[in-house]
C-alpha positions, 0 to 999 in steps of 0.5 A: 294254509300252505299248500306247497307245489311240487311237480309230480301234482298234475292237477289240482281240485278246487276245494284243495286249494281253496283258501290256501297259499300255493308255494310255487311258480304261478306258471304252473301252478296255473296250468294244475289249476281245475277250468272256470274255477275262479270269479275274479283275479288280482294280477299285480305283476312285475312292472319291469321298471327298467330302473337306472343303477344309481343310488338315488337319496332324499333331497336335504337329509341325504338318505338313500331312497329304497326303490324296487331292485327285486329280481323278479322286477328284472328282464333282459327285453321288452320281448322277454316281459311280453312273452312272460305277461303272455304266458300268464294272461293265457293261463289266467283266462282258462281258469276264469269262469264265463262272468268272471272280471280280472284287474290288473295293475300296472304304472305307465312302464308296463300297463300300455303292454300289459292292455295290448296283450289282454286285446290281443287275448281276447280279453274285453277291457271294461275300465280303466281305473286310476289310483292317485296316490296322496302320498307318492314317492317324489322324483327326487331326480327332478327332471320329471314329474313326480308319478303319482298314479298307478293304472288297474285295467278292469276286463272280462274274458271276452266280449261275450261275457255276460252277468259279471258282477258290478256293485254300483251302488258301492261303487259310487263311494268309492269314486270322485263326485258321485258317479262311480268315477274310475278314479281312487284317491288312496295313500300308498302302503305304509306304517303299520300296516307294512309286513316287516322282515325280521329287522323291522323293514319292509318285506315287499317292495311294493305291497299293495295297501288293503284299501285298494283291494277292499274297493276291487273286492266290495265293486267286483264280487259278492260274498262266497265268490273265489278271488285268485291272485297268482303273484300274491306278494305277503298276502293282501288279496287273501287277506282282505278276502277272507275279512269280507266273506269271501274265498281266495286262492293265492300263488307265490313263489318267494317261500320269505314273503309265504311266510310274511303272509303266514304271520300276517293271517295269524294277526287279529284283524286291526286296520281303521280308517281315519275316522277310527272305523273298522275297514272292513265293516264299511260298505 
């Protein structure tokens, strides 16, 4: 399932690519990519949380938090992260069909950048949805509140965009109350469904739990659509994606997490919710 990229491929056609990892830079990768190919993404770039360089540990048990200190979190400005959102954004839109929708999530470091590069593109925002976490990280600093929310902006190519796909009726159990409200009260990635390493931690610093895509997959696309997801991570777009009848298309560039994500697609199918039904026959 692993295509690797190399430069001498110019272009890609889209049965070649459908359903496989693409082991490369998502910046060129993008650009190999055929026009209007896809009918939604999942963009989860780096956040550029410009952390403090101190260890920060657990208040009582004095055990060291394991916050994001990945280089791919690392820029040198606000301009460098800009131009590099920019840059992706621009490559996205062009492989986007004419009704196709792109989510992308963010905290509050990044995610007013990211909305402002997205008008300035073009792009049509049509939501804003926020997940609330049950259970956050603490601010173990205490001199703030504690971040308990993530932000996913919800677009279409441009304002001209007609058709997208809304399931609304879906929708509606996924909100608060009863109106398809833009607010999702999730737990975060954790346990089980956590890739590992090799030494039993955690391979992806932020991973994204499945519930959170099965939600942006059941309310954005119907069965047989593309999903593309260019910053895969170990795999949870692609992964919830073929669970629900539908295609993907995935680019990473870290060879430790295509691997994670090789394991993870070779694994039956095991996530329940609370109640113990499967995830993924739920709708």
């Amino acid at each position: 399932m692993v295509l690797i990229d190399r430069p001498e491929i110019a272009n890609y056609s889209l049965p070649e690519i459908t359903n496989r990892v693409i082991l490369g830079n998502a910046l060129e990768v993008l650009k190999k990519l055929p026009a209007e190919a896809v009918d939604t993404v999942f963009l989860d770039p780096p956040y550029f949380l410009q952390l403090p360089k101190k260890e920060l540990r657990r208040w009582k048990v004095n055990t060291v938090v394991a916050g994001v200190d990945d280089d791919w979190d690392k820029f040198g400005s606000f301009a460098e992260y800009d131009e590099f959102i920019y840059r992706i954004l621009t490559e996205i839109k062009r492989v986007m069909k004419p009704q196709a929708t792109i989510w992308v999530i963010a905290t509050y470091h990044s995610i007013f950048r990211i909305g402002k590069i997205m008008q300035d593109l073009g792009y049509w925002i049509l939501n804003d949805v926020i997940w609330a976490k049950t259970n956050p990280m603490p601010n173990w600093l205490g001199v703030r509140f504690t971040n308990a929310t993530e932000t996913l902006i919800w677009a279409v190519k441009d304002r001209s965009a007609k058709k997208y796909t809304f399931n609304k009726k879906v929708a509606k159990e996924f909100g608060i109350g009863k109106v398809a409200a833009n607010i999702w009260v999730l737990p975060i990635c954790n346990g089980t469904e956590r890739v590992k390493d090799g030494k039993g931690k955690k391979l992806h610093s932020t991973q994204k739990p499945v519930e959170l895509l099965r939600r942006i997959i059941l309310t954005s696309t119907r069965e047989g659509d593309v999903v593309l997801d260019p910053m895969a991570g170990v795999g949870t777009t692609g992964y919830v994606a073929q669970a629900l009848k539908r295609n993907f298309i995935m680019i990473e560039i870290n060879p430790k997490y295509v691997e994670g994500i090789k394991r993870r697609f070779q694994q039956p199918w095991q996530l329940t919710l609370p109640s113990g039904q499967n995830l993924i026959n739920q709708t």
